[in-house]
Structure formats: C-alpha cells, structure tokens
FIFI-356952 format. One record per residue (C-alpha): residue in one letter; z, x, y. Coordinates in nm, 2 decimals, padded with zeros to 4 digits. Layout:
<atoms>
+-------+--------+--------+--------+
! lumse !      Z !      X !      Y !
+-------+--------+--------+--------+
!     a !      Z !      X !      Y !
...
+-------+--------+--------+--------+
</atoms>
This chain:
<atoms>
+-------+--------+--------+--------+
! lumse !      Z !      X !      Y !
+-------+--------+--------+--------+
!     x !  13.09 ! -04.08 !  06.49 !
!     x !  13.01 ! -03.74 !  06.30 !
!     x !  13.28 ! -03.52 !  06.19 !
!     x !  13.16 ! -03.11 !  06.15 !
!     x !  13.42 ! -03.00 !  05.86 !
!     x !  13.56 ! -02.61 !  05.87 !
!     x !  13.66 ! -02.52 !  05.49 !
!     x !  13.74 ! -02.15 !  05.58 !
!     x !  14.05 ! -02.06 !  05.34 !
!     x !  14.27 ! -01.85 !  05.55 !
!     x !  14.43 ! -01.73 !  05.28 !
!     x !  14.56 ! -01.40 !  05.43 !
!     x !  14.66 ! -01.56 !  05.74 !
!     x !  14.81 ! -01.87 !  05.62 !
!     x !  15.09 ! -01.97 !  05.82 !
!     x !  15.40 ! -01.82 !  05.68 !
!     x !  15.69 ! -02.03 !  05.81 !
!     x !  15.97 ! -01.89 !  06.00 !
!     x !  16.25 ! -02.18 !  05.92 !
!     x !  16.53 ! -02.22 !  06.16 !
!     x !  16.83 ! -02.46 !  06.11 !
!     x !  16.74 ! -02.82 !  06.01 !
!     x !  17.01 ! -03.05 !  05.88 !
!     x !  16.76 ! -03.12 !  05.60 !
!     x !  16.71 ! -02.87 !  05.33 !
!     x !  16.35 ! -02.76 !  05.23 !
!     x !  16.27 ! -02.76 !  04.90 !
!     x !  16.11 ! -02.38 !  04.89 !
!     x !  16.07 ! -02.35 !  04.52 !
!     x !  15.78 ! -02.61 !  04.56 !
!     x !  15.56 ! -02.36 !  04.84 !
!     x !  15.22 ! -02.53 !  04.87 !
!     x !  14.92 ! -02.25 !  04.93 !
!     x !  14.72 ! -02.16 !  05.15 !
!     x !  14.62 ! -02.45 !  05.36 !
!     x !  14.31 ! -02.46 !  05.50 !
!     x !  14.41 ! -02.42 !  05.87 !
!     x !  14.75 ! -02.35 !  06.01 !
!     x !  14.80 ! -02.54 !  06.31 !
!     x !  14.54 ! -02.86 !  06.22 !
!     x !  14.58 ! -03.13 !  06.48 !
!     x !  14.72 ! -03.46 !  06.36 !
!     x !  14.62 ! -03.81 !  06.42 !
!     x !  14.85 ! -04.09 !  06.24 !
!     x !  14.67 ! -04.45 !  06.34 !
!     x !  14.89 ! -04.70 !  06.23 !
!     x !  14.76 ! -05.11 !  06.22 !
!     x !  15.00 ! -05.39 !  06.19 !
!     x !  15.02 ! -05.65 !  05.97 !
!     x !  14.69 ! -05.52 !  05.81 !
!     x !  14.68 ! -05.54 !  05.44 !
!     x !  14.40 ! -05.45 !  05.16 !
!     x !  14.25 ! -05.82 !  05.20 !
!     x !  14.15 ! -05.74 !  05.56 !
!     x !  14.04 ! -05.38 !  05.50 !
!     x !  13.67 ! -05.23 !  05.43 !
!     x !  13.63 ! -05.08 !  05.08 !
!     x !  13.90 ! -05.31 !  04.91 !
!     x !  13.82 ! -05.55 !  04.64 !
!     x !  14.09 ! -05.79 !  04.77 !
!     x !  13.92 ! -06.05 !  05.00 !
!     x !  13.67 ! -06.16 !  05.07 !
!     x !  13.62 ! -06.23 !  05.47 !
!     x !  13.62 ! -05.83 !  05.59 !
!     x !  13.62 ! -05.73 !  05.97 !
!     x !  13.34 ! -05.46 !  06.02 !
!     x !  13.49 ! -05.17 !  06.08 !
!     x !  13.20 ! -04.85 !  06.13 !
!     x !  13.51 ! -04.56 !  06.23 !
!     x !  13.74 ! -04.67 !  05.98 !
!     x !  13.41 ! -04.69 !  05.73 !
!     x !  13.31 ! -04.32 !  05.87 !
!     x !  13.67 ! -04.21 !  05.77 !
!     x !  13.62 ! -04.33 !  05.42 !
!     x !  13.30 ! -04.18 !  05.37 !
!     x !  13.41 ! -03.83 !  05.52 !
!     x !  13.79 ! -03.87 !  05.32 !
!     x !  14.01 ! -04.07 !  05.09 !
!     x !  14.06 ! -04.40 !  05.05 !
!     x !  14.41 ! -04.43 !  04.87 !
!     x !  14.45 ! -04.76 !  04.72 !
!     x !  14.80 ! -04.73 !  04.56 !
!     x !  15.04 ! -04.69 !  04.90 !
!     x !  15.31 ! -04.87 !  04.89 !
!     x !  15.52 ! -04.96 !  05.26 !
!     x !  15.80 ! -05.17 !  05.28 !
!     x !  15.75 ! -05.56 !  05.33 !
!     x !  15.79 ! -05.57 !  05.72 !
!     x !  15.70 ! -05.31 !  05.97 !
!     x !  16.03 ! -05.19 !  06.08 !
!     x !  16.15 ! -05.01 !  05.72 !
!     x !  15.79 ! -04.86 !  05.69 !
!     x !  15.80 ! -04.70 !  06.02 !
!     x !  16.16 ! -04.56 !  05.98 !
!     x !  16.04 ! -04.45 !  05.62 !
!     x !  15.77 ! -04.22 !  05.80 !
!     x !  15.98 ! -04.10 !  06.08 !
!     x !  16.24 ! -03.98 !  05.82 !
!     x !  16.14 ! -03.95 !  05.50 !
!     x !  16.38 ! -04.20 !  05.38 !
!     x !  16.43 ! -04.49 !  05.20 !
!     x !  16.58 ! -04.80 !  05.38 !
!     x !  16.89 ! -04.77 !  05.22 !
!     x !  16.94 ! -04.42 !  05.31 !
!     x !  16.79 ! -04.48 !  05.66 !
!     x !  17.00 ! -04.78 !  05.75 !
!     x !  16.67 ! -04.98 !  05.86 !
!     x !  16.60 ! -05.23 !  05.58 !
!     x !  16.46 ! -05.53 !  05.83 !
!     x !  16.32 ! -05.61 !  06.13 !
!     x !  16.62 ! -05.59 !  06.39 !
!     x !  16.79 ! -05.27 !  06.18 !
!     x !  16.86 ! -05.00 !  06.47 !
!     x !  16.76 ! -04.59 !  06.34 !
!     x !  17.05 ! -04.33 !  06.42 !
!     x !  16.92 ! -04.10 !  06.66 !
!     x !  17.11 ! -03.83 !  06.40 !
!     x !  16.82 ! -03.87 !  06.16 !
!     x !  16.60 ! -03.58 !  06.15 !
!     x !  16.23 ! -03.69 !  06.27 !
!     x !  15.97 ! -03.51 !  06.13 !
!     x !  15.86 ! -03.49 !  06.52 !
!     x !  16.21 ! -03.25 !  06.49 !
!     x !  16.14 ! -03.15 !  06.12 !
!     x !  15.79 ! -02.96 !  06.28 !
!     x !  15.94 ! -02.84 !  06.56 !
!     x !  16.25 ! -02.69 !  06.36 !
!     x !  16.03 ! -02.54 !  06.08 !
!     x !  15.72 ! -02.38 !  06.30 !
!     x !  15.92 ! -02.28 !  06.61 !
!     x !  15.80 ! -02.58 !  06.81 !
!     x !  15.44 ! -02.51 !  06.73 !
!     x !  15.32 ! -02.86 !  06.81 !
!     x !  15.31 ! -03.11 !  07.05 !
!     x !  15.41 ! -03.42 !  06.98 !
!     x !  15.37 ! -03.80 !  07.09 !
!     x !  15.47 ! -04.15 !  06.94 !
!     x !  15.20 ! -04.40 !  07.15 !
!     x !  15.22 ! -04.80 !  07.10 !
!     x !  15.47 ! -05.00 !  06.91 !
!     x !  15.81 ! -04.84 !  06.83 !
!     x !  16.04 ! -05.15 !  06.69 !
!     x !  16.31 ! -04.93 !  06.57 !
!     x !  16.55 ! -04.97 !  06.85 !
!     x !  16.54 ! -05.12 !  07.21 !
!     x !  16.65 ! -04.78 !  07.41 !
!     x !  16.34 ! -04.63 !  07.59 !
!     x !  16.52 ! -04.28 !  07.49 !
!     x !  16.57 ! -04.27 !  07.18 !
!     x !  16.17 ! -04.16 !  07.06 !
!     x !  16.24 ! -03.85 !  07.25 !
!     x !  16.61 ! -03.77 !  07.20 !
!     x !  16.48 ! -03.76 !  06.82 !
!     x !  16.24 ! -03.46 !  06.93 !
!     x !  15.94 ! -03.69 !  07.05 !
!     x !  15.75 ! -03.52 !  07.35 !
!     x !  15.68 ! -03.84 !  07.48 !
!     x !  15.68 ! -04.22 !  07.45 !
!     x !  15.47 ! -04.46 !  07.65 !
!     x !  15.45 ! -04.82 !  07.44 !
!     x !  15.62 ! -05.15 !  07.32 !
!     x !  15.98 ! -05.10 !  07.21 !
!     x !  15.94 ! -05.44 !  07.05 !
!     x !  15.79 ! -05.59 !  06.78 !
!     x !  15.57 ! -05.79 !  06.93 !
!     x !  15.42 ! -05.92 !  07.26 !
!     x !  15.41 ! -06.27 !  07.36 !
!     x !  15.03 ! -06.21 !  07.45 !
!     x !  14.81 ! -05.88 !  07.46 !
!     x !  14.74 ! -05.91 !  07.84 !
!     x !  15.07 ! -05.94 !  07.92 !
!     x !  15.37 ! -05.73 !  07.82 !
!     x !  15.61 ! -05.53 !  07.89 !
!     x !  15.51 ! -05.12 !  07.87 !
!     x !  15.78 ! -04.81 !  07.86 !
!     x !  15.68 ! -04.50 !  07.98 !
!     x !  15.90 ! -04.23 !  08.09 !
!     x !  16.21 ! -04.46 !  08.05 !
!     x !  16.12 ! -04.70 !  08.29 !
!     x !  15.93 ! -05.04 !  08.19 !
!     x !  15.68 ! -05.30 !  08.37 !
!     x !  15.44 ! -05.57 !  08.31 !
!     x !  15.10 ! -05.47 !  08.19 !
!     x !  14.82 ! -05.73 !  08.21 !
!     x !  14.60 ! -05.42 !  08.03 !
!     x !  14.45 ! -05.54 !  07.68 !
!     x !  14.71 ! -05.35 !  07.45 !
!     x !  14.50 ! -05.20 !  07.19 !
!     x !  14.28 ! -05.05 !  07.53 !
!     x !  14.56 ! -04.95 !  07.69 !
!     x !  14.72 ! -04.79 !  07.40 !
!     x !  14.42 ! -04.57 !  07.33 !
!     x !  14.40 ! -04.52 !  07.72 !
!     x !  14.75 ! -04.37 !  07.70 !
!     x !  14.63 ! -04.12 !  07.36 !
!     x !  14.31 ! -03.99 !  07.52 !
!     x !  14.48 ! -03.88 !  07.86 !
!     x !  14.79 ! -03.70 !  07.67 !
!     x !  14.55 ! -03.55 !  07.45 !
!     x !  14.35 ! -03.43 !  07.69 !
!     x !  14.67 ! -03.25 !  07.86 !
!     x !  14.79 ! -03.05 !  07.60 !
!     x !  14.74 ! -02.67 !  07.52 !
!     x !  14.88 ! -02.61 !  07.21 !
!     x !  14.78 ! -02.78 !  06.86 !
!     x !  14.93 ! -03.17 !  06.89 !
!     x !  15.07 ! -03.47 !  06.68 !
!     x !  15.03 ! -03.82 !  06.76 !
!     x !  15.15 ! -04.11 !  06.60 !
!     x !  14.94 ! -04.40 !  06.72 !
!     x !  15.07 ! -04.73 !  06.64 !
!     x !  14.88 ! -05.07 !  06.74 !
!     x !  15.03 ! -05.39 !  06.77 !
!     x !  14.72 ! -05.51 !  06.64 !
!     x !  14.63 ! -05.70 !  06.46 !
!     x !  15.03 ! -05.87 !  06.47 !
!     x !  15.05 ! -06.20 !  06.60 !
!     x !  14.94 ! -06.39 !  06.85 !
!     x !  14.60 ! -06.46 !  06.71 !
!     x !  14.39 ! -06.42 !  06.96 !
!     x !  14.02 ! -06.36 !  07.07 !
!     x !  14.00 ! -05.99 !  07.15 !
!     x !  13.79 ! -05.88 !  07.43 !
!     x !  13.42 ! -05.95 !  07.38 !
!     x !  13.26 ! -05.62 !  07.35 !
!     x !  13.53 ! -05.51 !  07.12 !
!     x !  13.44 ! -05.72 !  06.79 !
!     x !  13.13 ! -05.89 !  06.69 !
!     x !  13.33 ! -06.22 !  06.55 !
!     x !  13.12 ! -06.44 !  06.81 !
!     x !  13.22 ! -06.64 !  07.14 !
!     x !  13.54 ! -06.84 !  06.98 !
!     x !  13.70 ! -07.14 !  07.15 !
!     x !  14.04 ! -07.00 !  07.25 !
!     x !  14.24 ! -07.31 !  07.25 !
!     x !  14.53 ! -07.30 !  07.04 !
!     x !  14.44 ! -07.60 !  06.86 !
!     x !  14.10 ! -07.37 !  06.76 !
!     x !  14.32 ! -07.03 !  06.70 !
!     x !  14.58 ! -07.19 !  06.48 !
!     x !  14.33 ! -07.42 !  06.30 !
!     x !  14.17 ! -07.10 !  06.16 !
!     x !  14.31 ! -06.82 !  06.28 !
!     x !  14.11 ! -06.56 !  06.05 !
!     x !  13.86 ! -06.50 !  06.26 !
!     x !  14.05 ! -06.45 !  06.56 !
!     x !  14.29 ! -06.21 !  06.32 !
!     x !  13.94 ! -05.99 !  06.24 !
!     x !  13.83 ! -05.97 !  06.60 !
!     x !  14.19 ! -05.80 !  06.67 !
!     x !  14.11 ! -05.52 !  06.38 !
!     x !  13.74 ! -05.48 !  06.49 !
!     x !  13.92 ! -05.40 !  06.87 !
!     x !  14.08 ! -05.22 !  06.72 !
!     x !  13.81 ! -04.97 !  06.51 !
!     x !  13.62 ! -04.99 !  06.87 !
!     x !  13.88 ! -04.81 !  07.06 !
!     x !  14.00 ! -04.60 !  06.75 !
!     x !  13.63 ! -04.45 !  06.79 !
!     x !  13.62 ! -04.43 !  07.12 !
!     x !  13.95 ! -04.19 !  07.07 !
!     x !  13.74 ! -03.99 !  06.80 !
!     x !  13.51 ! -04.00 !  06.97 !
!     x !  13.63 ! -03.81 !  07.31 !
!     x !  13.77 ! -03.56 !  07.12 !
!     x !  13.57 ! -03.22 !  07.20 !
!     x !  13.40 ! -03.06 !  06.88 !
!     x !  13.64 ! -02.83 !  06.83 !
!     x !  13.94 ! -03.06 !  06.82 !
!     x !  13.75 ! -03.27 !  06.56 !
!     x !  13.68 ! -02.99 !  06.36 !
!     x !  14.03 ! -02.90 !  06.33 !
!     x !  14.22 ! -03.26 !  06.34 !
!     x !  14.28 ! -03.46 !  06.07 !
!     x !  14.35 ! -03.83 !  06.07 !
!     x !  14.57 ! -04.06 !  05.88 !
!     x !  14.51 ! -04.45 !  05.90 !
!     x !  14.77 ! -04.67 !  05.75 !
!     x !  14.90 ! -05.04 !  05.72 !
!     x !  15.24 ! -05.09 !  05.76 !
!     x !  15.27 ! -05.39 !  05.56 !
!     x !  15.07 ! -05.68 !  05.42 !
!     x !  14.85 ! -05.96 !  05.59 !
!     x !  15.04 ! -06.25 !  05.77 !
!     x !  15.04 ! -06.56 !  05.55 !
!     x !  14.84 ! -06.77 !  05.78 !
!     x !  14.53 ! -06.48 !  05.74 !
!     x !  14.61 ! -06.41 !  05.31 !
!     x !  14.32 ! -06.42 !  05.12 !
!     x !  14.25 ! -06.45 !  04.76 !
!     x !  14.43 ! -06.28 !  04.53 !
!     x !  14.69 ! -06.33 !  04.75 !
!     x !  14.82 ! -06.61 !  04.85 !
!     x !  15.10 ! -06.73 !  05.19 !
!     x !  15.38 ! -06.67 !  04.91 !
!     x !  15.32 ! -06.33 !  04.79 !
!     x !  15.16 ! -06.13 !  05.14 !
!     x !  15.40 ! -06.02 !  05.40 !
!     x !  15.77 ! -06.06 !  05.36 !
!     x !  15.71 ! -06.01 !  05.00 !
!     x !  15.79 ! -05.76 !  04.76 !
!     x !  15.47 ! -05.86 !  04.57 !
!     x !  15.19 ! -05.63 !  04.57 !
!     x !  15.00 ! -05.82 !  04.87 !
!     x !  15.32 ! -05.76 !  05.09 !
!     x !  15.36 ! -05.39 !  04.99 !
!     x !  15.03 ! -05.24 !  04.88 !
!     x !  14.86 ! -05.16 !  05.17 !
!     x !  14.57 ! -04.95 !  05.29 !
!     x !  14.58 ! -04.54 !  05.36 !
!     x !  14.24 ! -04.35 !  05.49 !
!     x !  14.25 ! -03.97 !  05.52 !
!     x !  14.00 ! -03.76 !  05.71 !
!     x !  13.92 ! -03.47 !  05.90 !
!     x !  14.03 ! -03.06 !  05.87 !
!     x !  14.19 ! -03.01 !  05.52 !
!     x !  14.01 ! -03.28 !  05.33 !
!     x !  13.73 ! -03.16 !  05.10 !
!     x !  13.71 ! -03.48 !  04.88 !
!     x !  13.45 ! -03.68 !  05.06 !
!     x !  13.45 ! -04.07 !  04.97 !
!     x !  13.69 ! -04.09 !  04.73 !
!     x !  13.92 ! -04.32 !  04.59 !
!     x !  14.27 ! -04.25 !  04.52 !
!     x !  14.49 ! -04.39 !  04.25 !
!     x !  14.77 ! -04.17 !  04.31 !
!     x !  15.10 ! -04.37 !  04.38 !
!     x !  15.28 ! -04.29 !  04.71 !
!     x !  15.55 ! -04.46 !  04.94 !
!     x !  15.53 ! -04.43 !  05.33 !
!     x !  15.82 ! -04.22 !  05.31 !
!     x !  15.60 ! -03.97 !  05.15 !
!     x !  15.39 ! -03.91 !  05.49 !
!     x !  15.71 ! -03.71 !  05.61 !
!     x !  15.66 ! -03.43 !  05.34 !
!     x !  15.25 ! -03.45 !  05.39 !
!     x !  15.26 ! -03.42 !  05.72 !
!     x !  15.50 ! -03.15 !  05.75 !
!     x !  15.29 ! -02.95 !  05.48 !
!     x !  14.97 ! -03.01 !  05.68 !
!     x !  15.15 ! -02.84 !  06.01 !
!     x !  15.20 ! -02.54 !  05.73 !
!     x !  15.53 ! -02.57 !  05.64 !
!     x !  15.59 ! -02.49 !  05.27 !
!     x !  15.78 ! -02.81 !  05.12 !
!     x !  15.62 ! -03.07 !  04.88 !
!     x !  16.01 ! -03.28 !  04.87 !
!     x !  16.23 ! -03.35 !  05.16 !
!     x !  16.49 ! -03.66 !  05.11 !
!     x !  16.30 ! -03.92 !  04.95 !
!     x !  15.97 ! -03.81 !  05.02 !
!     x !  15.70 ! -03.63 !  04.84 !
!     x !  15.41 ! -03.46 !  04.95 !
!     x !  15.09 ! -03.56 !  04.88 !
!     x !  14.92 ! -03.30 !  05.06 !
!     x !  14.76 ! -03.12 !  04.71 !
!     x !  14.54 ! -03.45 !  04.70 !
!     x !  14.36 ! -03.40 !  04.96 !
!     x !  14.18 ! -03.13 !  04.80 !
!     x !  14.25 ! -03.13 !  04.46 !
!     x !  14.20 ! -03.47 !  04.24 !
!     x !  14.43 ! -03.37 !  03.96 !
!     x !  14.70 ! -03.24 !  04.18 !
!     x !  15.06 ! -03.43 !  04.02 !
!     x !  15.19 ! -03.72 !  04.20 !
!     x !  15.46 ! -03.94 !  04.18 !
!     x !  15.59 ! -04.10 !  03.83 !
!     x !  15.75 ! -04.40 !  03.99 !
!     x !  15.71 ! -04.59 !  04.34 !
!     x !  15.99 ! -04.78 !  04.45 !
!     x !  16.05 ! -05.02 !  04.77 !
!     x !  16.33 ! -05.27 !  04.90 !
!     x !  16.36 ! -05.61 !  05.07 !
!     x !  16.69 ! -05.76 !  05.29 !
!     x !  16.57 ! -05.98 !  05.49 !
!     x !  16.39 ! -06.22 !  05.21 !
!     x !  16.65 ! -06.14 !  04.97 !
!     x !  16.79 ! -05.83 !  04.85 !
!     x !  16.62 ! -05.67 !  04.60 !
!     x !  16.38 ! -05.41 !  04.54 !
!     x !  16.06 ! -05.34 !  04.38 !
!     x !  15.96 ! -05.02 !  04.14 !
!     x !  15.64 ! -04.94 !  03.93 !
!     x !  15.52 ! -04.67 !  03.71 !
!     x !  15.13 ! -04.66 !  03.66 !
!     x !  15.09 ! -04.98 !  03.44 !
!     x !  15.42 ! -05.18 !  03.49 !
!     x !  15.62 ! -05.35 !  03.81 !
!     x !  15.95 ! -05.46 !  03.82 !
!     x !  16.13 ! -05.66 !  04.09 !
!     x !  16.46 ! -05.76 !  04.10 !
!     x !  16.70 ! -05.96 !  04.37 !
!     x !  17.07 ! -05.87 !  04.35 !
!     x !  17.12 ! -06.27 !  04.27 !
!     x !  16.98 ! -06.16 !  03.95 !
!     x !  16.63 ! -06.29 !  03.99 !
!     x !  16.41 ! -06.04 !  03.79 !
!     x !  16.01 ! -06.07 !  03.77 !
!     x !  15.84 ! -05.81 !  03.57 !
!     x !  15.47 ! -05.75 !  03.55 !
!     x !  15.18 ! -05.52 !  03.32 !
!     x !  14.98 ! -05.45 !  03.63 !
!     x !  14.70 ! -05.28 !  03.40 !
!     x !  14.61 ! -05.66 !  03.30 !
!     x !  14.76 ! -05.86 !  03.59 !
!     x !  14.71 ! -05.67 !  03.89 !
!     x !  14.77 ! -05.98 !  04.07 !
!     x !  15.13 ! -06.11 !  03.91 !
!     x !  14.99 ! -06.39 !  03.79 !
!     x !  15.19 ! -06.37 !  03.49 !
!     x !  15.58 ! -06.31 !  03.49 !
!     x !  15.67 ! -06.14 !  03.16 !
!     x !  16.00 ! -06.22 !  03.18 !
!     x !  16.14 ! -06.49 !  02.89 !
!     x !  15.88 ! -06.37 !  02.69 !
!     x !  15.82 ! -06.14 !  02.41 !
!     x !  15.83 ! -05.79 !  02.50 !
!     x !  15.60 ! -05.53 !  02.31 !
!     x !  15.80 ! -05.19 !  02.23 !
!     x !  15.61 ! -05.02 !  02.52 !
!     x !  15.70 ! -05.28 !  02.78 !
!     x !  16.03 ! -05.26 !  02.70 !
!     x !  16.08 ! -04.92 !  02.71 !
!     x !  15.86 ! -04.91 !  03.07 !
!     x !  16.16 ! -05.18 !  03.22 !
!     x !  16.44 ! -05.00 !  03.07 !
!     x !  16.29 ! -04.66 !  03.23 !
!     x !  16.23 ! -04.83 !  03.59 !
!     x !  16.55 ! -04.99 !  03.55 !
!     x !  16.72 ! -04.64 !  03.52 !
!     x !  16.49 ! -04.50 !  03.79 !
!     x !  16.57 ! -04.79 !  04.01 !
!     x !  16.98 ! -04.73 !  04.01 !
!     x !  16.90 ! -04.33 !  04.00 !
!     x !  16.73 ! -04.39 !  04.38 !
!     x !  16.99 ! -04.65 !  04.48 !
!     x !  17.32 ! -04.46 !  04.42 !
+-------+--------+--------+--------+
</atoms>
C-alpha cells in the first residue's frame, strides 16, 4: 500500500466556515489555520478489544500479530502512544460520537443507552460546513438497540451490529436500512464489503466511521487467507486452551481487509483522505500479555485497560513515523475531527483538538487526561505527564509516578510522599472534581 501525500497550503482558500445553529457552542477564539485541505476525506477504523500489547510498534508484549497496513500507516503518520478510552467499548464510542465524558453523556457502561438529543459530530459537520460531507457509521454500534437512532443523530447511513457482540463471526444478525437478518458473511469481510460499495457511491467528500467487532470475543480462527497464524485446530478445547493465537489471526483479518479498503480507493481519494486507527479499550484478560496482567487489562482503569493504541495517516499529516507522547482522551477525536472537515474549533464539550499535532510536534496539548469506570466500581482515573491517580467512590485510592512505574507496580499510597508528589495528587484531585461537577 503506497500513499502519494499533497502538502499544498491553501492558505488563501482555506475553508472559511459558515456556522449555522448547533446546540453546542464553538469555541471561535481558538481558530486553527489554514489546514492543508478543506474537504479531506475521513477514514476512522476502529478495532475492539485491541490494546498496546497486541499492536505493532508498542513495547508492551511480546506475541505481535503482523500487521503490513497498519505498519504502512505508522511509517507514513503518527503513532500516539498516550490515548486514553474508557475501560469498555460502549463509553469510548459515545466519547467520540459526542465529545463527552461518560458522566455528561449518560453512557458510562456496556448497556448505558445515548440520547438521540446529543449532538453527533456526524451533526456537528453537517451544522458547521452546510452539510459538506457525507457521512456513514459501518460495523458495531452498541450504544442502543434501535436500528434508527445512528441516523436520526445525523448519520447518512447505518448498515452493522447494533450489539456488542456476535455469538460467532459467520453468523449474526446485520441492520441495514432499519430492517435486520442473519448473515453467515465473515464480519470483518463483510464489514469492509459494506465501506467499499458506499464509498464508491458518493459524490461529495465523505466520513466513515468503521468499527470491527474484531478482534472481540469469540476467539476464533479467522479465514485462512486472512492471517498467517497457521492451520489451528478449532475445537474449543484448542481455542480456549490458548486463545492468543486465535485472538492475533482475528486482528491480522482484520489489517487484510483494512488494506484491501485502502487499497480500492482511487489515487485521488488517497491523496486527499486521512485515516484514524484506534482501540477502543484494552486486550481481553484471557489474551493480556506482560506488563499487563488478567487484573489490570480490560475492565480496568489501569493503564492496560485504558491506554490504547491511535495511528494517524494520510492528507494533513506531515510528520512521517513519529511517535506521540501527547496525552489525549477519545472524546478528543470530536474536536480533531471536526477541525480536519475545516471547521475552526480546537474545544467543544469535553473535547480538545489535537489536530495542531499532526503537523506540528510542539503544538500544546492537554495538561491532564481523565477517564471513569461504573460497571467495575465507580471511580475514575486522571494523570498529568508523570503522575496517575485512581480513585473508587468507596474510597479506594491508588496513586502512581508513572515516569518510574509505567506499569503500577508500585501503589504510593501509605507511603511517604515527596513535596512534588504531593502537590501532583492534590492538583489532579482538584482537576478531577473540576471535570465531575
């Protein structure tokens, strides 16, 4: 896969945006500048249940799936290695749609229904560049069971899982067009299927958000010209014995037919669309690898639960492999993304665009990330770039230097506190209830 890059600065005829009513409030005294084209198409992959132990070009692990799109990504982008999503996939996913914390979204766990009043950024875009873009959500949904709600909330069209989950991946149940049946097609295929041939219909610039279900349980063996993990036995006895290699042959499907997308798009439309990959939360605990362990992957606010990987590539991005050590929240890909379309913002709600990055290593980020838990207690989690705090509302409260222990091996709470570590939990401690009330 080879991506031609356009760095032409429009300057002159950057898009100047024509705002019409929005029941959120852009914040115009931040105006980004001239980005580099107006109408860039946008590609947001989304995996599930992938964290930084089962991702290329992360220390964590040591068992990778191979991976050559994902890899060409990172060698054309940036590799962000300081994302932080909520625990479980449901938050993370309302976090992006809205730009919104959990507590201010009302979807803080798995089950948690979004209001169809929340603004999308699907809505936010089409408010803010007089409906300038087409838009599509493809693949897993989870934030409500109604086949209409995607595109009463300003979605162009939905065709995917409304569920978390699918007893197997060659047999499911798909919604399209408000009306649902059984597909026996490979999800992951069939998902990408569904992206190419709405692609290939539109006529004006286009956003998709392209969420697998892989590589969620059930562990399975994925097609075999989709991964290179080997013939496996596929007994369950095999599967649940060691399911790690059966968990990497569902994210090497995955990077197959996430190329074969790329790959179909015409030169132009790579030249002028930019791609997002993220996780939406950590590893299962049947797959965690070292430093992580069962305990402190998903459904954790530890870091192997919430730390998860972020690639950008593609029109806009002139930093070519490049790490990033920038923190940033899910909820901050509303703001980016609405800055990319070439609206002027860098906050909206609880988001904060990244979008400066992209080009610019020094651009400012965020001070302090901060994420929640209900479902495994209630609690949250905040950092600052050296310390970590969490802290359950039964009073439980684990506190971390992250410079030394990047792992939280080593509580700090009950023992001596230097000045500086003090100071860093009092001041996440007052950020913490500043973002909660």
């Amino acid at each position: 896969m080879s991506f031609k890059r356009s760095f032409i600065i429009i300057g002159i005829l950057a898009l100047i945006c024509s705002c019409s009513s929005s029941n959120i409030d852009v914040d115009d005294a931040d105006i980004l500048i001239d980005p580099i084209s107006s109408t860039p198409n946008i590609l947001l992959i989304i995996a599930d249940d992938m964290g930084l132990d089962a991702t290329p070009n992360f220390s964590e692990g040591t068992i990778k799936p191979n991976m050559p799109n994902l890899q060409a990504l990172m060698n054309t982008g940036i590799t962000f290695k300081n994302l932080w999503s909520y625990p479980v996939c449901s938050p993370t996913r309302a976090s992006i749609l809205t730009g919104k914390y959990g507590g201010k979204s009302g979807v803080l766990e798995v089950g948690n229904v979004i209001s169809t009043s929340e603004t999308s950024i699907q809505n936010f875009i089409d408010d803010n560049t007089s409906n300038a873009y087409a838009s599509a959500i493809i693949g897993k949904w989870h934030l409500s069971n109604s086949a209409s709600d995607p595109t009463t909330m300003g979605v162009d069209y939905f065709a995917g899982l409304l569920t978390g989950g699918v007893q197997t991946y060659t047999n499911w149940r798909l919604t399209e067009n408000n009306s649902t049946l059984t597909s026996t097609e490979y999800t992951t295929t069939k998902f990408t299927d569904l992206a190419i041939d709405w692609i290939d219909k539109q006529t004006k610039p286009w956003f998709v958000w392209l969420a697998y279900n892989a590589p969620h349980t059930p562990f399975h063996l994925a097609p075999t010209d989709l991964h290179s993990q080997g013939n496996l036995p596929t007994d369950s006895g095999s599967i649940d014995a060691n399911p790690t290699p059966y968990y990497m042959s569902a994210i090497e499907a995955m990077d197959t037919e996430m190329g074969r997308l790329i790959d179909g798009l015409t030169t132009e439309e790579k030249e002028n669309t930019i791609i997002i990959f993220i996780g939406d939360n950590g590893s299962p605990n049947q797959v965690a690898q070292y430093p992580y362990n069962r305990f402190k992957a998903k459904n954790s606010l530890y870091q192997g639960g919430i730390n998860v990987p972020m690639v950008v590539s593609g029109a806009g991005v002139s930093r070519m492999n490049e790490n990033e050590d920038a923190l940033i929240h899910t909820t901050d890909l509303f703001s980016t993304i609405a800055s990319i379309a070439g609206i002027p913002t860098s906050n909206v709600e609880n988001s904060t665009s990244f979008y400066p990055l992209l080009t610019n290593a020094n651009a400012s980020s965020r001070t302090y990330v901060y994420t929640e838990i209900s479902d495994n207690g209630i609690g949250y989690a905040i950092r600052n770039a050296t310390y970590k705090l969490i802290k359950y509302d039964s009073g439980i409260e684990e506190f971390y230097n992250l410079g030394s222990d990047a792992y939280e091996n080593s509580d700090l709470i009950g023992t001596m506190l230097s000045t500086e570590a003090s100071n860093a939990k009092a001041a996440l401690e007052a950020e913490a209830i500043r973002i909660r009330n």
